[in-house]
Each structure stands twice: as C-alpha cells, then as structure tokens.
N, C-alpha and C positions, 0 to 999 in steps of 0.2 A: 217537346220543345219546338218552337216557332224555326223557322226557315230564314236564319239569318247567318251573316257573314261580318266579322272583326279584323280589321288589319292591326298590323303590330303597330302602327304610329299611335290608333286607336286605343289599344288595352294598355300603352303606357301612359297616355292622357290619362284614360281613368284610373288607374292602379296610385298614378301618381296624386290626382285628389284625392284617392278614395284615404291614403295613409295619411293625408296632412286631417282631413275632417274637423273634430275639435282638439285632435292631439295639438295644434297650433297655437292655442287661445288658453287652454288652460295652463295652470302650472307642472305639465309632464315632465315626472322623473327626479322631481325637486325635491322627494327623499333620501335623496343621495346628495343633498344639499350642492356646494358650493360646482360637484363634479356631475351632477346632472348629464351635463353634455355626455360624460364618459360612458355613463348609465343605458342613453340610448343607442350610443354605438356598441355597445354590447349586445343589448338586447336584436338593436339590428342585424350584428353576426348571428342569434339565436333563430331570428328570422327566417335565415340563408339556410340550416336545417330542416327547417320545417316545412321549406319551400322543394328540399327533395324530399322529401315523406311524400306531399303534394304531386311531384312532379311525375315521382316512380308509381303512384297512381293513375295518373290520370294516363300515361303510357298502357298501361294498363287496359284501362275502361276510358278510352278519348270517346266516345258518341255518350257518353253515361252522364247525368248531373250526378251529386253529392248523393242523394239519395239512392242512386241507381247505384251505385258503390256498395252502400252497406247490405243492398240485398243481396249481392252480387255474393260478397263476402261475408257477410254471416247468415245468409240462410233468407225467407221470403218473411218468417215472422219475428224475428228478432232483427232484422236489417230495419224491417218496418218500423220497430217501436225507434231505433236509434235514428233510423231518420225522421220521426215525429220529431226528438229531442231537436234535431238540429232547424228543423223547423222554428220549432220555440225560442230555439237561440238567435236564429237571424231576427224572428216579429222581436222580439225583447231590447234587440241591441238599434233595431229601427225604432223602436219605441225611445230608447234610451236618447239614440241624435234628436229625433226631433221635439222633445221636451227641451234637451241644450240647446238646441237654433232658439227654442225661443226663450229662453231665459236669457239670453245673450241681448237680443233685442230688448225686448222688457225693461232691461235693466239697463242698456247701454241710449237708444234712441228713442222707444215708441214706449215711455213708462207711464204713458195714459190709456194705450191700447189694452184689452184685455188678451191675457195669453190662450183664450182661447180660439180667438180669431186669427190672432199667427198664426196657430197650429194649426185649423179648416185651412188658409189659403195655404201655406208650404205642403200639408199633404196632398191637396187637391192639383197641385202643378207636379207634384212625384207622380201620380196617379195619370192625370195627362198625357207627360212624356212616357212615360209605360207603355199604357195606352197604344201608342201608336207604335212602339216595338223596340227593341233594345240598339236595333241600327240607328236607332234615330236620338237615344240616347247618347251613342258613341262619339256622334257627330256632332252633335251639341261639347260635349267634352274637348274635341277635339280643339273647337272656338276657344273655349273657357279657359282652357289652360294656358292659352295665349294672355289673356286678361289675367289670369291667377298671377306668373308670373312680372307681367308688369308690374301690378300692384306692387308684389313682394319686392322687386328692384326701388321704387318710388319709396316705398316703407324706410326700407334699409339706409336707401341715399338722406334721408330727410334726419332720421334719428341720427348718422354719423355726422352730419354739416350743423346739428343741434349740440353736437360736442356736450350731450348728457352722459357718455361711455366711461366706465370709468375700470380700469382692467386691473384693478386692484381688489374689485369685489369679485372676482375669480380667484384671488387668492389665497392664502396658500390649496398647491396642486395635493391633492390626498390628504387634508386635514382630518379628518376622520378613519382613516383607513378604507381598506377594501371592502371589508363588510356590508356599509350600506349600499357602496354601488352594485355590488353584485346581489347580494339580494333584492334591489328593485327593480334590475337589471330582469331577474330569475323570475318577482314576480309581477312587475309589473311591464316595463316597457317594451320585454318581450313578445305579449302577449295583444297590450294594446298599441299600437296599432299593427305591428307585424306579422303576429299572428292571425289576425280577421281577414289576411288575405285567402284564409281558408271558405273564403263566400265565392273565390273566381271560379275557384274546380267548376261552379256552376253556367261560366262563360266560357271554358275552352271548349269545349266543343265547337261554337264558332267561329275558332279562330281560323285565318285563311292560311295562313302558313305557320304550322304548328312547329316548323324545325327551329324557328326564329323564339319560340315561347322562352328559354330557357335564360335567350339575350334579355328579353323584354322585362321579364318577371325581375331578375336578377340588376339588371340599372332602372328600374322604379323603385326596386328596396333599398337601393345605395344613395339613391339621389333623395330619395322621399328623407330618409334614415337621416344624410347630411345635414337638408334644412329642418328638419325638427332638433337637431344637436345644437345646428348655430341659432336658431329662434332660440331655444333655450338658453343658451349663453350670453344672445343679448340682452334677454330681460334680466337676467343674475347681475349681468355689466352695468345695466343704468339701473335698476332698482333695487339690487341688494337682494341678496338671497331672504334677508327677513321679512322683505315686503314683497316677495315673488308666494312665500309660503301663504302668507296672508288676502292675497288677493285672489279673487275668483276668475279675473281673466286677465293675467299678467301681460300679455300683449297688447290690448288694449289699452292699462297704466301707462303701458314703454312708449305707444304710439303719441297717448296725451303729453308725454313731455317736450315735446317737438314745438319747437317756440322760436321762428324766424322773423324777426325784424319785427316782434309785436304783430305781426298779420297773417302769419304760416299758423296754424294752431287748429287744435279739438280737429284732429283727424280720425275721428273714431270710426267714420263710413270708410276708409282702408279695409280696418279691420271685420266692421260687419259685414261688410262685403266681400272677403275673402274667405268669412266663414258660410256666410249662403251658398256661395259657389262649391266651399266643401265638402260641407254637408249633405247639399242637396244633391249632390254625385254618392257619396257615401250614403246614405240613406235608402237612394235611389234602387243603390245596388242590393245590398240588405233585403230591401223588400220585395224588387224581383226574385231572390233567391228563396224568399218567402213564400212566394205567388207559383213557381217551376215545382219545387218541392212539395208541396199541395196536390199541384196537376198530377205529378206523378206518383206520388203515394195513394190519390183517392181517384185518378184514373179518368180527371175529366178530360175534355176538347181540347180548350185554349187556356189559359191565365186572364184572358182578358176578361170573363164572365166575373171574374169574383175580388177584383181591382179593386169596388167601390164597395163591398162586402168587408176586407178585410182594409183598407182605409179604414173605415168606419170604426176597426179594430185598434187600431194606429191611435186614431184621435181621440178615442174611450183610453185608451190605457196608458197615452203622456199623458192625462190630464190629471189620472188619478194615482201613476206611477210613485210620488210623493209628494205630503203635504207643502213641501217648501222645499229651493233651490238648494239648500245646504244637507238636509237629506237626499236630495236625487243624485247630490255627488257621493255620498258615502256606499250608497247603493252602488253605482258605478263602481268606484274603488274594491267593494267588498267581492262583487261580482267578477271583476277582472281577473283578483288574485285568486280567488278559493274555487270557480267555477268553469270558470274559460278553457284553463289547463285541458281538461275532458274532451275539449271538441275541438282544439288547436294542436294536441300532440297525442295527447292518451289514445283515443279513437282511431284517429291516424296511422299510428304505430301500430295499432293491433291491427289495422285493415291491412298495412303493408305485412308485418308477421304471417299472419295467416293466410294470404296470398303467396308468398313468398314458398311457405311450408307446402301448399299447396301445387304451387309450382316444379316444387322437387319433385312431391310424388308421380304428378303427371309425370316426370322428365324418367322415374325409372321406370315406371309402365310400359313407356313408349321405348323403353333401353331393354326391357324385360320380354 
C-alpha cells in the first residue's frame, strides 16, 4: 500500500459520495412502494451492523487491506482464493457504475454520442486521479462535496417553489403492510448502498486519526442514509409511486418538472452532474480497492503499473456487461439481492467468528 495519509473531514466526503452514487437517480427501494423512504432507513440501521463486523476488524488488522484479512484469518490459501472473490467483486460492481454513468448520459444529454466514448473518457479520468495517489483523490472529494451539496440544496429549492409536491402520493402510511418494506429493506437497500461500504476496510489504514473512524463512518451512514430516504420521497411526492416504478431515473423526471415563470426549466445538468461527481468517487473507490487487492494477492511494487491494464478491463466489460440498459439493470438488481450478502455480511461474520474463537484460545494459552 502507497504512503499515504486521510483526515476524518476527508473519509466523510468520500464515504458520503461514495453512498449517494447511483443510489440517487434510480428508483431505490421503490419495492416497498409508497414507503420506500421507510425501506432505506431500515436498511440503513442494517448498515450500522455491519459497519461493527467491519470496525471489530479492522481493530484487529488496522495496517491490513481486505485481502490481508482473509489470509490472516483463514489460512494463506484459502484466504487467497476469498480474497480473489473480493477482487471480482469490486472490478464487477466498478464495472457495474461505470456502464450506469453512462447510460444516464446517453439517454439524458449526449443521445448522439456513442456510449463507448463516455466510457474511454470517464475511465481514463478514474485512472488519472489514481494515478497520482489516493491523497489526491481525497482532496478532490473534499471540493466536490462542497458542489454535491449546493446542487442538491438548488434541486430541492427549485422543485418546492415549482409547487409539483404533492403529499398525498405518500399516502396512506403502511398500505401494504410490513412485508414489503422489510424484505427490500433485508434484500435490497441494505446491501446497496450500505453495505459496499465494505470497499473502505481498504482505506483505513490511512486514516490519521483512527479514534475519530467510528464518529466518521457512523454520521456518513446517517446523513448519506437521510438524503437517499428524502430523494426518494420526493420523487414518490411529485411523481406518484406508479411513474417512480416506471422510470429509469426518477430524479431526473422530478427535476424536469421544475417550470418557473416559463424560463426556469429542462434542469437535467443538476442531475447529471450530481451523478458524475458520484460516481466518479464511487467508482473511483471500487477500482482502487480493485488495483490494492491485486498488488497484494499477486505481490507486486505499486498499483500504479497495471492502472491502464485493468482500465482496459473496465472498458471491455461495461461494454459488454449487457446487451441494453434494461438488462444491465436486472443484472444489478439480481446481483445485489442473491450475491452481495457473501461479501457484505457472510464473510465478514466468519472473519470476525473465527478470529474471535481464536482469540479465546490464545487468551487461555497465555492463562494456562
């Protein structure tokens, strides 16, 4: 791992893009229909779990990435193969954002562009700021989130003073019952975005003041958690939960309704511009964790030698990830629920288990 150093103002900036991503623009959670919002503060408490599985690790092994973990704890060749898995899982789920940045685009502003051209420049500026080292990502972050927010304040002011709110498509409170919130809750929102914060284990080690991790982690999941609750409840509020289910990026619909004085209007660069800045932090992160895991499984120098090697990979595998945007979402979907669980709690839970057990025996060894 590189010779770097993260302040706490730092890893909330990112933590706190890395959870909005595209959880912000698609319709998250919206299987729980009208209670959506409820679904991700659920899932968010789910979060708060799995962020001490995380935490009692990384106490544990703090100079370790993810990978250094499972050797640690299960052995040099079965830690091995699980950390190849998690490998696969970050390239896949970086794979995954950057086909959605540019679907979003495609389809929202540049529907003449070809989406393979998005895809070369957005990877080639992930690859850049890498490049030149994760302090320098930070810091970038640190900016952006300054502009993330404004945007999102301008957003919000514009659709309220547009008086398209209409807070009766909230209603009624648990029309369905509890069932669907909590099982979307169980298998979906849990997991996406709350659970991926299982890619930082790969960044504390450089944190500067690690007593402060527990503050930072814990108000980016609360605050993150908040505005994906209320985004969701405003697109349910101006567009009706039937045309939130229907649409591919319900934020975007919410933002076009915005109609001042015949001259306020078609603010769709808000929105694609709050998901660049997302993304490109979220994805960002993914692929370093991609690029760390590598070095240290296969024992090279730097990450920097094989940036534009596994780019390369990047850009081959959104292109052919699916035929069309409406399979790349089911793929997503189907991956989140039935696959993720593994690498967000199952793994986790056994690393801390088996540590744990471990721990004991040393303790009567040393008592014996």
């Amino acid at each position: 791992m590189e010779k770097a150093k993260i302040s706490a103002i730092q890893l909330f900036a990112l933590m706190f893009m890395f959870e909005m991503g595209t959880a912000l623009v698609i319709p998250y959670g919206i299987a729980a229909k009208k209670d959506a919002w409820l679904a991700i503060l659920i899932g968010m408490c789910e979060g708060m779990i799995l962020f001490f599985i995380y935490y009692f690790l990384f106490r544990q092994y703090p100079n370790l990435p993810l990978t250094g973990y499972a050797k640690k704890v299960f052995g040099k060749y079965l830690g091995w193969i699980i950390g190849l898995l998690y490998i696969l899982y970050f390239l896949y789920t970086t794979i995954h954002n950057v086909r959605s940045f540019g679907e979003l685009l495609l389809s929202s502003t540049m529907t003449e562009t070809p989406l393979l051209a998005l895809i070369i420049l957005f990877v080639l500026a992930i690859c850049y700021v890498l490049y030149l080292g994760i302090e320098v990502l930070v810091r970038t972050a640190e900016v952006f989130i300054v502009v993330l927010l404004f945007l999102g304040f301008i957003g919000n002011f514009l659709v309220f003073v547009s008086g398209g709110i209409v807070l009766h498509n909230l209603q009624p409170f648990l029309e369905y019952g509890w069932k669907p919130i909590l099982t979307t809750a169980l298998l979906e929102t849990s997991n996406f975005p709350f659970g991926q914060m299982v890619a930082f284990i790969t960044l504390l080690p450089y944190l500067n003041c690690p007593g402060l991790l527990k503050k930072v982690w814990l108000s980016a999941l609360i605050s993150s958690g908040l505005a994906l609750s209320w985004t969701a409840s405003l697109d349910i509020a101006v567009l009706g939960v039937e045309k939130v289910e229907r649409s591919t990026f319900p934020l975007l619909s919410t933002i076009r309704t915005v109609n001042l004085l015949e001259f306020i209007q078609r603010l769709d660069i808000i929105v694609v511009f709050t998901l660049l800045i997302t993304v490109f932090f979220k994805a960002s992160i993914f692929f370093y964790c991609t690029l760390i895991g590598i070095v240290d499984l296969f024992k090279l120098k730097n990450y920097q030698q094989i940036i534009l090697p596994v780019g390369c990979i990047l850009i081959f595998g959104s292109m052919v990830l699916a035929p069309n945007f409406s399979e790349h979402i089911e793929e997503g979907i189907y991956f989140d629920r039935y696959i993720v669980a593994y690498f967000h709690l199952i793994i986790p839970l056994l690393m801390l288990i088996v540590t744990l057990i471990r721990n004991r025996f040393k303790k009567k060894a040393k008592e014996g």
